[in-house]
C-alpha positions as CSV (number, residue, x, y, z in Angstrom):
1,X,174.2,120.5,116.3
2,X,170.5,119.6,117.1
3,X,168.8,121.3,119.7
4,X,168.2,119.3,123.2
5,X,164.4,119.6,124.1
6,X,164.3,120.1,128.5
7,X,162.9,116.8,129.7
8,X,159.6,117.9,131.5
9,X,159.2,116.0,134.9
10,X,156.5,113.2,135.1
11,X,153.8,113.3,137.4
12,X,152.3,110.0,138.4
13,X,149.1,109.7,141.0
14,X,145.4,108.2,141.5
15,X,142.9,110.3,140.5
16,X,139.0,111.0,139.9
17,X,137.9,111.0,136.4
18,X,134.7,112.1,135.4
19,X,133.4,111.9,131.8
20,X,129.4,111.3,130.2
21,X,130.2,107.4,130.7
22,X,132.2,106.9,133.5
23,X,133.0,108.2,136.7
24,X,136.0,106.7,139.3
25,X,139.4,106.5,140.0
26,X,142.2,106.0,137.6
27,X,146.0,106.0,137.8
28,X,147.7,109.1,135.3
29,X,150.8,110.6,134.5
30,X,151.1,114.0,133.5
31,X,154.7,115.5,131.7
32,X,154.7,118.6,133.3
33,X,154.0,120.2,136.6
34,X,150.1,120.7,136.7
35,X,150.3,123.3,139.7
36,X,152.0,125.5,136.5
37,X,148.8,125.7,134.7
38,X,147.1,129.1,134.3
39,X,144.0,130.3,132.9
40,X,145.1,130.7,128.9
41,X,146.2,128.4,125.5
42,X,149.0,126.6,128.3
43,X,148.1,122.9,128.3
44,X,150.1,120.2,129.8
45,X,149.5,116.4,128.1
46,X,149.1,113.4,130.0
47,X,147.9,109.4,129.7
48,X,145.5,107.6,132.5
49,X,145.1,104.0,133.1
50,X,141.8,102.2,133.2
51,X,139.4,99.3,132.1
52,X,140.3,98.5,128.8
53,X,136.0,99.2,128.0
54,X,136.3,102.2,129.9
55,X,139.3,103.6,128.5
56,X,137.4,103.2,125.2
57,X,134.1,105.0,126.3
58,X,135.9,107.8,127.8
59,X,137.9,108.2,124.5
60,X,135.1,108.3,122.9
61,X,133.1,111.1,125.0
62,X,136.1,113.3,123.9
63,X,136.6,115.1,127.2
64,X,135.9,115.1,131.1
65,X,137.4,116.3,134.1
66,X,139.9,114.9,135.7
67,X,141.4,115.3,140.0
68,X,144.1,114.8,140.7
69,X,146.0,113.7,144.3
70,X,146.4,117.1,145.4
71,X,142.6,118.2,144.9
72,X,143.2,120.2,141.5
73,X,140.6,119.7,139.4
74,X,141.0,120.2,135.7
75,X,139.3,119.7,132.4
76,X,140.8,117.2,129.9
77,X,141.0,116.9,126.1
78,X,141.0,112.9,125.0
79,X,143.6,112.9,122.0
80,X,144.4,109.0,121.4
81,X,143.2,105.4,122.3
82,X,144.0,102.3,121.0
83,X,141.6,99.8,120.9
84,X,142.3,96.9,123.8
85,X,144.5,99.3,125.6
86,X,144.5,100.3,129.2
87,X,145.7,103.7,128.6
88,X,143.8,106.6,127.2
89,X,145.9,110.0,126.0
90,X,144.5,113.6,126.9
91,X,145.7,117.3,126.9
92,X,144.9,119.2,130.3
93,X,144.2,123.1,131.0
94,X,143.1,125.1,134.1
């Protein structure tokens, strides 16, 4: 019998991304609850939405910080990007 994974809730919101190239709002979606996050290896993964040249250039610095809705501030890890695409992937910690 395989093993059901808990489905980890999806947070959606406009935030402030800033990386070397780019600083401004974006739209993201994180799986997990980001208030969670403590200091430690704990990281939460997540997607943002943006220019399809700026999603590019962002992936491409590698990381930046991201705030989101509530204020949080946190520093993110880009992971994947497909060229074109709107949406840039990134890993999140505290």
């Amino acid at each position: 019998m395989p093993r059901l994974r808990k489905q980890l809730p999806a947070h959606n919101g406009s935030g402030e991304l800033r990386c070397r190239s780019f600083q401004g709002a974006v739209d993201y979606e994180i799986l997990g609850d980001p208030s969670s996050l403590r200091l430690g290896p704990l990281r939460l993964r997540g997607s943002f939405n943006a220019a399809p040249d700026v999603a590019a250039e962002c992936f491409r610095d590698g990381e930046g910080d991201l705030t989101i809705a509530t204020g949080e501030k946190f520093r993110i890890t880009m992971l994947g990007h497909t060229e074109g695409s709107v949406t840039t992937y990134f890993e999140m910690r505290v």
